[in-house]
PQR file of N, CA, C, O and H, with PARSE charges and radii, in Angstrom:
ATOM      1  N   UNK A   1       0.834  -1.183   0.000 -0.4000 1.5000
ATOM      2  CA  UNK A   1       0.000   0.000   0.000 -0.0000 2.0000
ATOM      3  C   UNK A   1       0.879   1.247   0.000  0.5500 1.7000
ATOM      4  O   UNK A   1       1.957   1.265   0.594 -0.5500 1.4000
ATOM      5  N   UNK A   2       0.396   2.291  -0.681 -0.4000 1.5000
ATOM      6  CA  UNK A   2       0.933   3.515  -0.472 -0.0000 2.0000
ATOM      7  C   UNK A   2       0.665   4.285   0.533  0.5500 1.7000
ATOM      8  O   UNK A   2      -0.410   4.497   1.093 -0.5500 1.4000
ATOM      9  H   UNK A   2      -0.480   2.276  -1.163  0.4000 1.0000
ATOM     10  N   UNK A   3       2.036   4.822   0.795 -0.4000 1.5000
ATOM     11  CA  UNK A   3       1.940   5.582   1.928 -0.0000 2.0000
ATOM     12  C   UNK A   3       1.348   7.547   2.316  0.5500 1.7000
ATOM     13  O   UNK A   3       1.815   8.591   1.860 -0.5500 1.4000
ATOM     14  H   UNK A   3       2.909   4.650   0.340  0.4000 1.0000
ATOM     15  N   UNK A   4       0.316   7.348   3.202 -0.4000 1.5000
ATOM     16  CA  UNK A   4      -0.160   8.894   2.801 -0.0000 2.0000
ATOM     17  C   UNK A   4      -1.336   8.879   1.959  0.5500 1.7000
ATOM     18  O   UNK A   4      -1.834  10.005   1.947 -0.5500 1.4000
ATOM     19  H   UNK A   4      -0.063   6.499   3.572  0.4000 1.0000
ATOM     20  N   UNK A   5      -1.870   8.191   1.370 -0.4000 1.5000
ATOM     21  CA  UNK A   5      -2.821   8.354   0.502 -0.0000 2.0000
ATOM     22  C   UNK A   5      -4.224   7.927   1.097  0.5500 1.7000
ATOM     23  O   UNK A   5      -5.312   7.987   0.523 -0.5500 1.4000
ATOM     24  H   UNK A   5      -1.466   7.277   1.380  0.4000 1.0000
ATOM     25  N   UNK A   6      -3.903   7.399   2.615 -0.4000 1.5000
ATOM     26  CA  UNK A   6      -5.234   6.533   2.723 -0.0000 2.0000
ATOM     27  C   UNK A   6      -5.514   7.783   3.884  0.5500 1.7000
ATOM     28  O   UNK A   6      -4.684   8.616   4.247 -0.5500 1.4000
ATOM     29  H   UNK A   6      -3.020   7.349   3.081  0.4000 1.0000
ATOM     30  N   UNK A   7      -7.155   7.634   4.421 -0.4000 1.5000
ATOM     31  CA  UNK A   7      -7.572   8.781   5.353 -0.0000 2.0000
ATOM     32  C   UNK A   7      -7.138   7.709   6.677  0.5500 1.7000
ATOM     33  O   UNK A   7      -6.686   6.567   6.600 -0.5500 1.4000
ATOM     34  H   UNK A   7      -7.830   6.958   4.126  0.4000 1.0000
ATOM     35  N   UNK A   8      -7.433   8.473   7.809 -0.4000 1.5000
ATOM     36  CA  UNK A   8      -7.098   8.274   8.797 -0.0000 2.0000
ATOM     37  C   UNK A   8      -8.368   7.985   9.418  0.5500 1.7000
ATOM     38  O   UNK A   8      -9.274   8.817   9.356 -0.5500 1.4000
ATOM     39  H   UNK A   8      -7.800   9.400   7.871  0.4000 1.0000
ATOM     40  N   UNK A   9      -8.565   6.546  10.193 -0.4000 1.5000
ATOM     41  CA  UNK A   9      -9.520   6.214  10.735 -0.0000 2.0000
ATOM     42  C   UNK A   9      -9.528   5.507  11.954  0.5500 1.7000
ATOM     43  O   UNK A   9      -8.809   4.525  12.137 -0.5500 1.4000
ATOM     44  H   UNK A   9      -7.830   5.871  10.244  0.4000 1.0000
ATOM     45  N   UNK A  10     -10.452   6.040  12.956 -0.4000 1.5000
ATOM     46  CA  UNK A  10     -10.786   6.669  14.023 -0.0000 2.0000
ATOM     47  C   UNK A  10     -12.076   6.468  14.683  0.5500 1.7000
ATOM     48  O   UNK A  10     -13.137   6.466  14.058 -0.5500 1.4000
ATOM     49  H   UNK A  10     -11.036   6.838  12.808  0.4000 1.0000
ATOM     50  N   UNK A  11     -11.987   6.305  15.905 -0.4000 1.5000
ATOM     51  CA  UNK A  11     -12.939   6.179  16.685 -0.0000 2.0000
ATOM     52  C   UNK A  11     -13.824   7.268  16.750  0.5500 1.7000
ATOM     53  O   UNK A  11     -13.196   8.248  17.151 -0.5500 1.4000
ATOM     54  H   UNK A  11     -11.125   6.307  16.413  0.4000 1.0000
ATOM     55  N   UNK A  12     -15.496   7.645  16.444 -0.4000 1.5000
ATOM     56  CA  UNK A  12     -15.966   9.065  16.308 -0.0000 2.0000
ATOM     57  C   UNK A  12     -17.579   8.484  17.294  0.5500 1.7000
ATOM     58  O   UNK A  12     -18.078   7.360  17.354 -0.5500 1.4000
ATOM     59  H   UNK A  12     -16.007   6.850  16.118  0.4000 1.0000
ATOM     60  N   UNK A  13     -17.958   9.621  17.857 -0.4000 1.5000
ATOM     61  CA  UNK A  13     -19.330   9.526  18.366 -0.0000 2.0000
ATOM     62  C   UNK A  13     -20.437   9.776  17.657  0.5500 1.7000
ATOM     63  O   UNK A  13     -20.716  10.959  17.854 -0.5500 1.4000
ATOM     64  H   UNK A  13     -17.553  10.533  17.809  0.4000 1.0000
ATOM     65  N   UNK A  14     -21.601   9.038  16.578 -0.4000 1.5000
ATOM     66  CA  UNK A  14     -22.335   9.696  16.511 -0.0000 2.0000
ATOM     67  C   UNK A  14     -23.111   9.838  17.111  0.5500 1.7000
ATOM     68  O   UNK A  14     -23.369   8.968  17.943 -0.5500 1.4000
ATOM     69  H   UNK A  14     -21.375   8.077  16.418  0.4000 1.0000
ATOM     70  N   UNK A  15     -24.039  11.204  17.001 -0.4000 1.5000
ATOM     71  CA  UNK A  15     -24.909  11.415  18.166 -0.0000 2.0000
ATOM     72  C   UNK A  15     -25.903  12.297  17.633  0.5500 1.7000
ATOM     73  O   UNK A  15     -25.537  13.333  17.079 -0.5500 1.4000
ATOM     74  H   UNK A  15     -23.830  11.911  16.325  0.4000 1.0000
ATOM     75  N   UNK A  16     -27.407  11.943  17.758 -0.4000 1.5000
ATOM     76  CA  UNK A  16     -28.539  12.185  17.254 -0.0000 2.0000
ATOM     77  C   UNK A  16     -29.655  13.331  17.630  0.5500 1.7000
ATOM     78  O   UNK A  16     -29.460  13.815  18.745 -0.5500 1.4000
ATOM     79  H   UNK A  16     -27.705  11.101  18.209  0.4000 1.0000
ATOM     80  N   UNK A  17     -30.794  13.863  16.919 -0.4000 1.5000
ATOM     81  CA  UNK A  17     -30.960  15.543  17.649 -0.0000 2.0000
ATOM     82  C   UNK A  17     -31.593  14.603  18.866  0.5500 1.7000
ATOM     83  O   UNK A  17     -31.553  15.275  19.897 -0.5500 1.4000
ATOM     84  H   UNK A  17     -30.953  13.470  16.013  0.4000 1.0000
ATOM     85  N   UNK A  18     -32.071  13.499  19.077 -0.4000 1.5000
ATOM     86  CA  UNK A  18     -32.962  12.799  20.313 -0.0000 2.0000
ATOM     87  C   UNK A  18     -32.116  12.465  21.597  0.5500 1.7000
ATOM     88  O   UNK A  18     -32.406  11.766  22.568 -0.5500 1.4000
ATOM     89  H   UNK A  18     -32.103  12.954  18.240  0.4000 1.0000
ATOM     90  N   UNK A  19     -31.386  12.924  21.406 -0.4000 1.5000
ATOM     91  CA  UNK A  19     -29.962  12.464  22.504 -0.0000 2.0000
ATOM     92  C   UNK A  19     -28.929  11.587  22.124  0.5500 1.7000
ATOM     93  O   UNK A  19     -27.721  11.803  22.211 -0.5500 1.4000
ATOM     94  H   UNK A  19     -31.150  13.491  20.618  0.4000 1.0000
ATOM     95  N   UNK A  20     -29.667  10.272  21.563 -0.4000 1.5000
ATOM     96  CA  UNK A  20     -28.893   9.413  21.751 -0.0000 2.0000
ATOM     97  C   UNK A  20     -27.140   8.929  20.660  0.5500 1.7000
ATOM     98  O   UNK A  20     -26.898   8.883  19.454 -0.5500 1.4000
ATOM     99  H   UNK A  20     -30.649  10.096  21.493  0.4000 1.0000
ATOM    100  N   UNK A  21     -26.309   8.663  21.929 -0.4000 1.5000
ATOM    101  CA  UNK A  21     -25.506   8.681  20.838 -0.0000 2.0000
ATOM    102  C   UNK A  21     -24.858   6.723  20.679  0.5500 1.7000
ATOM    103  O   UNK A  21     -25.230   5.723  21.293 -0.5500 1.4000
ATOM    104  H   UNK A  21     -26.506   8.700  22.909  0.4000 1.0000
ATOM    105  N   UNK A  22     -23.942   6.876  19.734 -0.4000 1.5000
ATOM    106  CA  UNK A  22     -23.386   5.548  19.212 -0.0000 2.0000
ATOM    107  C   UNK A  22     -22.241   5.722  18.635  0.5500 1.7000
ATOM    108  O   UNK A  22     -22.081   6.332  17.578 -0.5500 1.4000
ATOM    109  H   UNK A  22     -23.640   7.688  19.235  0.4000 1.0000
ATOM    110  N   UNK A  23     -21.039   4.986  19.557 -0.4000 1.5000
ATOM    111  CA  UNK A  23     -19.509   5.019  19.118 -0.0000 2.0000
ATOM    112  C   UNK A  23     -19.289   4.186  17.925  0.5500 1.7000
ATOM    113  O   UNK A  23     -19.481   2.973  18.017 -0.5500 1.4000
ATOM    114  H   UNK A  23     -21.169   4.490  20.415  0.4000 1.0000
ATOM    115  N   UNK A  24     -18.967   4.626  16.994 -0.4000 1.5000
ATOM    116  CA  UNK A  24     -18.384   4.396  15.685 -0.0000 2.0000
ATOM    117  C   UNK A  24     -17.209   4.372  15.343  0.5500 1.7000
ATOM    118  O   UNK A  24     -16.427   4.822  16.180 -0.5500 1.4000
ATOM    119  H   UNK A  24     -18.811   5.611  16.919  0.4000 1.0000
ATOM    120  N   UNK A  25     -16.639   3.881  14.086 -0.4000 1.5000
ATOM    121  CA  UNK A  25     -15.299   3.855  13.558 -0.0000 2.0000
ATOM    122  C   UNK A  25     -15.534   4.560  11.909  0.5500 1.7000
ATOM    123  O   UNK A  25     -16.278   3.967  11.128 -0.5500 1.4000
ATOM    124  H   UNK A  25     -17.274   3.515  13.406  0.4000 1.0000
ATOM    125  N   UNK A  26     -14.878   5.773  11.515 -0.4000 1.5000
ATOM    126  CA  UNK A  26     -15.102   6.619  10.562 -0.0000 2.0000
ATOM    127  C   UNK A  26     -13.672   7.558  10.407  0.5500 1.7000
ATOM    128  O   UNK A  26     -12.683   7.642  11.136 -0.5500 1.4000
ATOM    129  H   UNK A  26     -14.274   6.255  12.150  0.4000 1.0000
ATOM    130  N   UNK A  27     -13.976   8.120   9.314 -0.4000 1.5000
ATOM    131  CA  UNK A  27     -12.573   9.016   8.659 -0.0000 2.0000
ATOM    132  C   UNK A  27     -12.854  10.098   9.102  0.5500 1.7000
ATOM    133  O   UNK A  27     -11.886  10.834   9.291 -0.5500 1.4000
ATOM    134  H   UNK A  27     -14.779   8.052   8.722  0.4000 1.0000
ATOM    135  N   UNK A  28     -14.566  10.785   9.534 -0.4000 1.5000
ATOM    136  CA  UNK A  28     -14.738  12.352   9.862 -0.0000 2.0000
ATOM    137  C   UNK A  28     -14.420  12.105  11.576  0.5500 1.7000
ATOM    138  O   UNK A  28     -14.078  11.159  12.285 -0.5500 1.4000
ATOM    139  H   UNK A  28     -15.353  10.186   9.380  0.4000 1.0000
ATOM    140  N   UNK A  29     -14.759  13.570  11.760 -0.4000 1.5000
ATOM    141  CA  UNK A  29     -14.612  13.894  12.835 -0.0000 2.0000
ATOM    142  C   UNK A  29     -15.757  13.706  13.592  0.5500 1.7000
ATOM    143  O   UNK A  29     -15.723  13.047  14.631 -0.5500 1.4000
ATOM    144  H   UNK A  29     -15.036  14.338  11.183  0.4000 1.0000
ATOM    145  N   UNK A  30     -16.747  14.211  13.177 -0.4000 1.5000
ATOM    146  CA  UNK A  30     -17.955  14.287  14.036 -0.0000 2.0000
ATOM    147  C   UNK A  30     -19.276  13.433  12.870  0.5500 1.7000
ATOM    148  O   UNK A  30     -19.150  13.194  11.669 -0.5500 1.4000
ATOM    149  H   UNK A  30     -16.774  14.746  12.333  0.4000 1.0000
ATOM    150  N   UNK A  31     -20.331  13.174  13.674 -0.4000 1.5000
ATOM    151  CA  UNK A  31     -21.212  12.380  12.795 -0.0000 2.0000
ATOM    152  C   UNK A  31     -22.651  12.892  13.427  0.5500 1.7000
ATOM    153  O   UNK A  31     -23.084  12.356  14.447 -0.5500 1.4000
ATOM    154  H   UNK A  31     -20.433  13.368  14.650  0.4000 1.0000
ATOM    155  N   UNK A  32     -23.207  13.720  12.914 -0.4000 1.5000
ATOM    156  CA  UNK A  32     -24.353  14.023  13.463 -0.0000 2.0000
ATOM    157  C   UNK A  32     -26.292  13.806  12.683  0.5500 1.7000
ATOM    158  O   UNK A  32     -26.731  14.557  11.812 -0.5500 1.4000
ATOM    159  H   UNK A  32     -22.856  14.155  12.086  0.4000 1.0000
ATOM    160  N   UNK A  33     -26.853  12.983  13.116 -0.4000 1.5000
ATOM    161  CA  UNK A  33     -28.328  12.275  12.149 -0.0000 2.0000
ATOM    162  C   UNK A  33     -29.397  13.357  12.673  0.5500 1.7000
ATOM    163  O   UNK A  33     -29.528  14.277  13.481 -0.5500 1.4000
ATOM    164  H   UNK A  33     -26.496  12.372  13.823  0.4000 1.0000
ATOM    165  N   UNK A  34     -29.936  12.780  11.878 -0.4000 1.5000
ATOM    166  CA  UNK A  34     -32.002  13.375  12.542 -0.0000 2.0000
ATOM    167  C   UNK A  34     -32.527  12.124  12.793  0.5500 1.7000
ATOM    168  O   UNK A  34     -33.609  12.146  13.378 -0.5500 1.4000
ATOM    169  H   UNK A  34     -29.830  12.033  11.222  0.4000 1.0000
ATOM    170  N   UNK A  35     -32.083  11.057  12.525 -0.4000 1.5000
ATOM    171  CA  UNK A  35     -32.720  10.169  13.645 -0.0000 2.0000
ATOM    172  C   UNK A  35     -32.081   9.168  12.985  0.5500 1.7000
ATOM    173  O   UNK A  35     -31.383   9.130  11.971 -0.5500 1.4000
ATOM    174  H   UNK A  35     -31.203  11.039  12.049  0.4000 1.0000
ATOM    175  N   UNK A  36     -32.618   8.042  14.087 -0.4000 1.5000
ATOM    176  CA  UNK A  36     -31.686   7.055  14.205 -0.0000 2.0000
ATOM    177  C   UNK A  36     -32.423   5.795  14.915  0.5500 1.7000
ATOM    178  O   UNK A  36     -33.634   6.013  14.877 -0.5500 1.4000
ATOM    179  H   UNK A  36     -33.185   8.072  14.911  0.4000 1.0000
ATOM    180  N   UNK A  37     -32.190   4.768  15.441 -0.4000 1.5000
ATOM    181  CA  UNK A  37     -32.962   3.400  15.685 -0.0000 2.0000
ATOM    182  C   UNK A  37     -33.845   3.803  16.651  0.5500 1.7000
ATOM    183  O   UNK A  37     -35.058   3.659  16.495 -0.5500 1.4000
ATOM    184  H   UNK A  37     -31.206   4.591  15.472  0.4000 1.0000
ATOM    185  N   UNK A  38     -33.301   4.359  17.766 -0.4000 1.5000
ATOM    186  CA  UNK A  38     -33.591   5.254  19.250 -0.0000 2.0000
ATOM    187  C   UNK A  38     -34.813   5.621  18.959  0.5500 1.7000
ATOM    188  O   UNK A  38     -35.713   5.031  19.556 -0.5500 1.4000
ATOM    189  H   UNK A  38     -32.316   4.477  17.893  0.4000 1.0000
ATOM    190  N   UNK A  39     -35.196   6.744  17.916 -0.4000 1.5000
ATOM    191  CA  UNK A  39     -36.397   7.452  17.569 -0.0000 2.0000
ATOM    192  C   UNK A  39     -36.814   7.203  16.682  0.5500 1.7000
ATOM    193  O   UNK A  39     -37.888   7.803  16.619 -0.5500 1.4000
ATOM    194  H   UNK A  39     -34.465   7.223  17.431  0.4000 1.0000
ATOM    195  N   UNK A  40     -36.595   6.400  15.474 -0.4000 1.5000
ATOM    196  CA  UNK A  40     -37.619   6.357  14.212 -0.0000 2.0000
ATOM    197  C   UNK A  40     -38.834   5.323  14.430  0.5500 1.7000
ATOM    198  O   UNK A  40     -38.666   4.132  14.694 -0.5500 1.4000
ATOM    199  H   UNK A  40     -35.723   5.913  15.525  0.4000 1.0000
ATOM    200  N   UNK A  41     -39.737   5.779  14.321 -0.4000 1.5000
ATOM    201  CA  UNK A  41     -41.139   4.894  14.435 -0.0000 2.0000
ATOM    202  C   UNK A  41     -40.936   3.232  13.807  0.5500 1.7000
ATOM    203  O   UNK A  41     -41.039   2.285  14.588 -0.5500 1.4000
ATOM    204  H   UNK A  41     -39.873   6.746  14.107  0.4000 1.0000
ATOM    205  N   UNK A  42     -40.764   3.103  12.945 -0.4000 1.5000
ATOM    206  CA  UNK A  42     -40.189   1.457  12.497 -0.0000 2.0000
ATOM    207  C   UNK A  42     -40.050   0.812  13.716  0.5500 1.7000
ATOM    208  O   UNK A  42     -40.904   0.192  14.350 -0.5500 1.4000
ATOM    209  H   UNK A  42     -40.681   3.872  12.311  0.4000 1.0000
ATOM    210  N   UNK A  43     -38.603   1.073  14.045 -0.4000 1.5000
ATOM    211  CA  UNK A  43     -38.093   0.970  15.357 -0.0000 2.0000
ATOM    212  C   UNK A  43     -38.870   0.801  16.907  0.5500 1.7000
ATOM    213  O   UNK A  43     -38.617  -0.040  17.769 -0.5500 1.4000
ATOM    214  H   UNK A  43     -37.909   1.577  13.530  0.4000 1.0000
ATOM    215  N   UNK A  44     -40.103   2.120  16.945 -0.4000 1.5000
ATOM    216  CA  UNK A  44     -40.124   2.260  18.447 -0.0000 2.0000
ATOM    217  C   UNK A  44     -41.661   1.522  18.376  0.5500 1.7000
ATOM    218  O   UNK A  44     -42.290   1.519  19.434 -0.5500 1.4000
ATOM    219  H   UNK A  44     -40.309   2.803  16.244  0.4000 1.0000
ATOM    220  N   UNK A  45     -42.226   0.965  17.308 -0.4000 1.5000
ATOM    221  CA  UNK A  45     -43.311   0.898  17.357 -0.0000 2.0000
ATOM    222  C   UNK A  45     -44.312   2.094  17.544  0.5500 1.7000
ATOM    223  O   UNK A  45     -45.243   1.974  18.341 -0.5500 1.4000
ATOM    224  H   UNK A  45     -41.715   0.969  16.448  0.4000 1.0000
ATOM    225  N   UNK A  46     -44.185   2.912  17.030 -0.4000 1.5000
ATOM    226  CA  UNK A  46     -44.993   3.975  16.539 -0.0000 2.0000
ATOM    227  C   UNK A  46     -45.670   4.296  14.949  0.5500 1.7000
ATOM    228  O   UNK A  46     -46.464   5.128  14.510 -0.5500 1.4000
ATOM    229  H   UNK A  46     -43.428   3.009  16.383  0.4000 1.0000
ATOM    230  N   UNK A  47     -45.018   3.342  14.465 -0.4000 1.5000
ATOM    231  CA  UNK A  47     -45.629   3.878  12.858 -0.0000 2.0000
ATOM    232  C   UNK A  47     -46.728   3.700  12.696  0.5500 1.7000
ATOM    233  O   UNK A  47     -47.276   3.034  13.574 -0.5500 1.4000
ATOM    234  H   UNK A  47     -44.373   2.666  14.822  0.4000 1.0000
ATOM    235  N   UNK A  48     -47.410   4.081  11.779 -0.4000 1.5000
ATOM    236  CA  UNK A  48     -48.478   4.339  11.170 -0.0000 2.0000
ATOM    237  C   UNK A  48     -48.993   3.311  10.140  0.5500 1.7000
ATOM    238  O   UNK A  48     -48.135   3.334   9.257 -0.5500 1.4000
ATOM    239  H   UNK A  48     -46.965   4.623  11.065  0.4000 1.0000
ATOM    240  N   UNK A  49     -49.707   2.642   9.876 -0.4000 1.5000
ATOM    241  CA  UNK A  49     -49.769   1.525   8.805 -0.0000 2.0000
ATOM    242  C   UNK A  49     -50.805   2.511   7.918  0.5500 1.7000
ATOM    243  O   UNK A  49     -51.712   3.061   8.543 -0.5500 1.4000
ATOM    244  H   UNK A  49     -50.404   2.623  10.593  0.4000 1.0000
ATOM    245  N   UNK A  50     -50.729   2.658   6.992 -0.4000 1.5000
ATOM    246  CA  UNK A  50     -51.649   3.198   5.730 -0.0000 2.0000
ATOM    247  C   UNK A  50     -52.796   1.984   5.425  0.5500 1.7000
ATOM    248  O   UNK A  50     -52.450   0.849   5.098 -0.5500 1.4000
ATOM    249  H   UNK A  50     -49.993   2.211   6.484  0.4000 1.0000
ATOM    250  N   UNK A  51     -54.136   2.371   5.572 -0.4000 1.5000
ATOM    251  CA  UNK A  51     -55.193   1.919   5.246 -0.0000 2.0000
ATOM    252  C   UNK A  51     -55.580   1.804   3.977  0.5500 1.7000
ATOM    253  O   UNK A  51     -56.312   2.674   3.505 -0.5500 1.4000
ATOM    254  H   UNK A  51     -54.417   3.293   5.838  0.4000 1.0000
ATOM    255  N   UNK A  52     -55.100   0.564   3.096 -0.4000 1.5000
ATOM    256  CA  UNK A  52     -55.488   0.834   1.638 -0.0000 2.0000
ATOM    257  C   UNK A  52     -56.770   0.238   1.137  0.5500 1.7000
ATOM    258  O   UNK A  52     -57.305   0.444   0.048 -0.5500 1.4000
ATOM    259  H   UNK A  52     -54.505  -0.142   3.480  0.4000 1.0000
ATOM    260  N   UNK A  53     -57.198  -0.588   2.182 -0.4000 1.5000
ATOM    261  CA  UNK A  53     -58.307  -1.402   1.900 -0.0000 2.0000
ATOM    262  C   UNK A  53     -59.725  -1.194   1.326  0.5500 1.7000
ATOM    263  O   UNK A  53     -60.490  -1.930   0.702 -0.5500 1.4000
ATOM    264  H   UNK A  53     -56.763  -0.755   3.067  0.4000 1.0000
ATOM    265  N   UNK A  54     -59.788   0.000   1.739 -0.4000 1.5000
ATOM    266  CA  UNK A  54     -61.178   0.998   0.715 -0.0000 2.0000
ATOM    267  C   UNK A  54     -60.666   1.099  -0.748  0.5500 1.7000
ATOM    268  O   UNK A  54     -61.545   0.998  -1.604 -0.5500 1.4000
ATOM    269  H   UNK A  54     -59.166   0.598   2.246  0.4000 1.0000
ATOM    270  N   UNK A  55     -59.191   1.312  -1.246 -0.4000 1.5000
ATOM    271  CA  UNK A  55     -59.127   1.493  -2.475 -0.0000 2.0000
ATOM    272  C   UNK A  55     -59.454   0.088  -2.955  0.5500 1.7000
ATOM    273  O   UNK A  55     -60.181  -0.157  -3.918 -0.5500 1.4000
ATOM    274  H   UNK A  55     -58.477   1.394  -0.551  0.4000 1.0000
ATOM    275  N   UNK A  56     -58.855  -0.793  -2.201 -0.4000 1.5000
ATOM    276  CA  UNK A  56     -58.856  -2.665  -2.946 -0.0000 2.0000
ATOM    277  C   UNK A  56     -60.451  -2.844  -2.903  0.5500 1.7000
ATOM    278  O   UNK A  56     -60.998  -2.739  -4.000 -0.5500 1.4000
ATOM    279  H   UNK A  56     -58.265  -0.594  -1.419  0.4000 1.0000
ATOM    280  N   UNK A  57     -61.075  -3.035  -2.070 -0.4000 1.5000
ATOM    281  CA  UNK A  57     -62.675  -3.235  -2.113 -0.0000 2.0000
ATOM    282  C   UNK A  57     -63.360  -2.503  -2.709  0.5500 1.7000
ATOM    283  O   UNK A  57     -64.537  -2.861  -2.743 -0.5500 1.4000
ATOM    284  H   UNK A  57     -60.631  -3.121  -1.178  0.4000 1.0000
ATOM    285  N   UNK A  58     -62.991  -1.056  -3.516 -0.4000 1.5000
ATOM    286  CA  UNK A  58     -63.711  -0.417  -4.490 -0.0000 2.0000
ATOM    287  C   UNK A  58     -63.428  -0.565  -5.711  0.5500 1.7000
ATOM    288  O   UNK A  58     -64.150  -0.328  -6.680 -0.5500 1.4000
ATOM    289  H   UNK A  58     -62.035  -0.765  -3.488  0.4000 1.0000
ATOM    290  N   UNK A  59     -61.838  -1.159  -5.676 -0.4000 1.5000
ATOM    291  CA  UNK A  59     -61.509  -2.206  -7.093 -0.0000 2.0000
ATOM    292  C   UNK A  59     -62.027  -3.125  -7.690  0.5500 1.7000
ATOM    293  O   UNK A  59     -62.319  -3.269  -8.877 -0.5500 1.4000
ATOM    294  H   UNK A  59     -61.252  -1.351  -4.889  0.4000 1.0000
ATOM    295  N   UNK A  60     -62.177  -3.998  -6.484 -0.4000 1.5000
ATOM    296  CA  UNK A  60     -62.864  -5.380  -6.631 -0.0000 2.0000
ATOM    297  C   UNK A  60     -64.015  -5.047  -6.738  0.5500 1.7000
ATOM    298  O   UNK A  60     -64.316  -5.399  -7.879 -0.5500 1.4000
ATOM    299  H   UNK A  60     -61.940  -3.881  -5.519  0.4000 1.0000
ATOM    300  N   UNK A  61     -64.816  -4.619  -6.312 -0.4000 1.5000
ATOM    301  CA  UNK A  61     -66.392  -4.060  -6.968 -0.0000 2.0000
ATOM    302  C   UNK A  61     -66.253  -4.014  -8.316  0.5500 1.7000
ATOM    303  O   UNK A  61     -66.707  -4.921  -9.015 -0.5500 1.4000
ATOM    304  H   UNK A  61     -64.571  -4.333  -5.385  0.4000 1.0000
ATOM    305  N   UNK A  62     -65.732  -3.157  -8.737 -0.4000 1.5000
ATOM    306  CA  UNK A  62     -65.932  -2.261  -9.849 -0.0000 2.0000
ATOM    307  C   UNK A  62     -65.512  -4.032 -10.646  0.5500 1.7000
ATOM    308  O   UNK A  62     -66.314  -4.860 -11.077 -0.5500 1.4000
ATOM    309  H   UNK A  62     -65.363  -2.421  -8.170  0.4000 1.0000
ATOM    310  N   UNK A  63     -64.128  -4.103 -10.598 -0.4000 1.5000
ATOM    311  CA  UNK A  63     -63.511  -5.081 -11.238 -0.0000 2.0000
ATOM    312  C   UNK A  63     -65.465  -6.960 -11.003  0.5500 1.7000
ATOM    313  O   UNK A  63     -65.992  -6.850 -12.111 -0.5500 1.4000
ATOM    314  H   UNK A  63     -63.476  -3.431 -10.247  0.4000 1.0000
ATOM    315  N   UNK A  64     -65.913  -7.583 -10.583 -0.4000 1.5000
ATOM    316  CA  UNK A  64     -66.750  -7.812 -10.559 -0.0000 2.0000
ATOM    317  C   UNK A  64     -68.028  -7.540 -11.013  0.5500 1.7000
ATOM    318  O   UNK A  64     -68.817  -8.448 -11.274 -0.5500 1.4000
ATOM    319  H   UNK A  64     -65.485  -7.673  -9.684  0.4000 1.0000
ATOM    320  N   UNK A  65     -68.385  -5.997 -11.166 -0.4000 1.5000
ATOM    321  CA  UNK A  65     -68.875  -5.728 -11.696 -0.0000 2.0000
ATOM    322  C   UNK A  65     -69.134  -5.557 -13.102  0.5500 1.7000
ATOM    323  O   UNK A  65     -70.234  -5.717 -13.630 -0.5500 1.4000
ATOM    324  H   UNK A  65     -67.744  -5.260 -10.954  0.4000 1.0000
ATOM    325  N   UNK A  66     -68.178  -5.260 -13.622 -0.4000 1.5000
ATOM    326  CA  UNK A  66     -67.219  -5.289 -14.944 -0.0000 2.0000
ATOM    327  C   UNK A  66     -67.696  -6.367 -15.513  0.5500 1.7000
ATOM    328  O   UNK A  66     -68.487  -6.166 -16.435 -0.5500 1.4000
ATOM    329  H   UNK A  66     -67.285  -5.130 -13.193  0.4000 1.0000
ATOM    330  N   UNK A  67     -67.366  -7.838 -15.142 -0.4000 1.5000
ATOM    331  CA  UNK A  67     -67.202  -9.315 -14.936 -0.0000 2.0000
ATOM    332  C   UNK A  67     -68.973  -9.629 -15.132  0.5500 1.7000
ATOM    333  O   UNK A  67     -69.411 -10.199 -16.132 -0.5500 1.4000
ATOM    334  H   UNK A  67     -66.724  -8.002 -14.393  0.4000 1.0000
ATOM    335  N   UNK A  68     -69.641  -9.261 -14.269 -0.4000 1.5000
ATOM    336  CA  UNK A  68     -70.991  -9.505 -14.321 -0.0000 2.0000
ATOM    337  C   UNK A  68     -71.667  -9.192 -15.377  0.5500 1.7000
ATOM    338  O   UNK A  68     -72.683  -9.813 -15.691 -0.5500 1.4000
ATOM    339  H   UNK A  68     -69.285  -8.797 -13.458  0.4000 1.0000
ATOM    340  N   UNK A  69     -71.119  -8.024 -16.176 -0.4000 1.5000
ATOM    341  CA  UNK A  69     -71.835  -7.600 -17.422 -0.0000 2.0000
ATOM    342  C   UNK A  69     -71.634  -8.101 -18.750  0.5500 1.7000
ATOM    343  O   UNK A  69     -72.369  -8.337 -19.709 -0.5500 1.4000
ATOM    344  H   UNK A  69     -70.294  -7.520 -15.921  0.4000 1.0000
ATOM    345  N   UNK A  70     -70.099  -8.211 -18.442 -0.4000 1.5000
ATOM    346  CA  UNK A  70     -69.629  -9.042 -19.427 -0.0000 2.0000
ATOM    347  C   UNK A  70     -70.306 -10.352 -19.984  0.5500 1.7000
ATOM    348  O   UNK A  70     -70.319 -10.739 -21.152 -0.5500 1.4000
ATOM    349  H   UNK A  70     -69.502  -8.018 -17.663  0.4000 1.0000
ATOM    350  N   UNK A  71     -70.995 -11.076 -18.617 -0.4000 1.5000
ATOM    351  CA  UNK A  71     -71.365 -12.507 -18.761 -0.0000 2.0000
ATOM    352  C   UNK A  71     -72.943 -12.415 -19.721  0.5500 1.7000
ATOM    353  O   UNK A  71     -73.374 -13.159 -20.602 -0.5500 1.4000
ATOM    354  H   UNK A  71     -70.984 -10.761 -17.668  0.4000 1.0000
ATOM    355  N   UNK A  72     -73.425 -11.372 -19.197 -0.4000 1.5000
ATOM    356  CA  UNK A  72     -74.858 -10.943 -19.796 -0.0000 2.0000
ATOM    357  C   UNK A  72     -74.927 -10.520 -20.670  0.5500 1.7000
ATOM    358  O   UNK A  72     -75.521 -11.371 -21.332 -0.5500 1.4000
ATOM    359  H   UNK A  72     -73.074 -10.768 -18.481  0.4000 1.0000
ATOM    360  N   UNK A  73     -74.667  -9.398 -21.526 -0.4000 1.5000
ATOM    361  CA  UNK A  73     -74.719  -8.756 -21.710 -0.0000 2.0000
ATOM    362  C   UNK A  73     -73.605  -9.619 -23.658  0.5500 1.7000
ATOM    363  O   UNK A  73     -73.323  -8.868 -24.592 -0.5500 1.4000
ATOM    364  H   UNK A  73     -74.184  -8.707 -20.989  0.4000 1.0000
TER
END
C-alpha cells in the first residue's frame, strides 16, 4: 500500500438531535443524524400503517362488476 494516501480512521461519536448517541469507527470527525434506531417509528413501534383497503374493495367491486356484465350482456 501507499503511503499517505489513505484517510485516517478513528474512533468518532455519533450522536442524534434525540440524545442518543453511538460510538463508531469513521474518517470524519464528528457524525451528526435526525434520527436514528432510538427514535424512528419502524423501530419504536410507533408507525403508522396506511389503510389501503377501501381502495382494494372499491376495485374489486368495480372489477366484478365489470365481470358480471360481461357474462350478460
Amino acid at each position: 500500500m501507499k503511503e499517505g494516501i489513505h484517510p485516517e480512521y478513528h474512533e468518532v461519536v455519533a450522536s442524534c438531535v434525540c440524545g442518543s448517541e453511538v460510538q463508531l469507527g469513521s474518517t470524519t470527525t464528528t457524525i451528526r443524524v435526525e434520527i436514528c434506531s432510538a427514535c424512528h417509528p419502524f423501530y419504536t413501534g410507533q408507525q403508522k400503517i396506511v389503510d389501503t383497503e377501501g381502495r382494494v374493495d372499491r376495485f374489486m367491486k368495480r372489477y366484478r362488476q365489470d365481470k358480471k356484465e360481461a357474462k350478460t350482456g
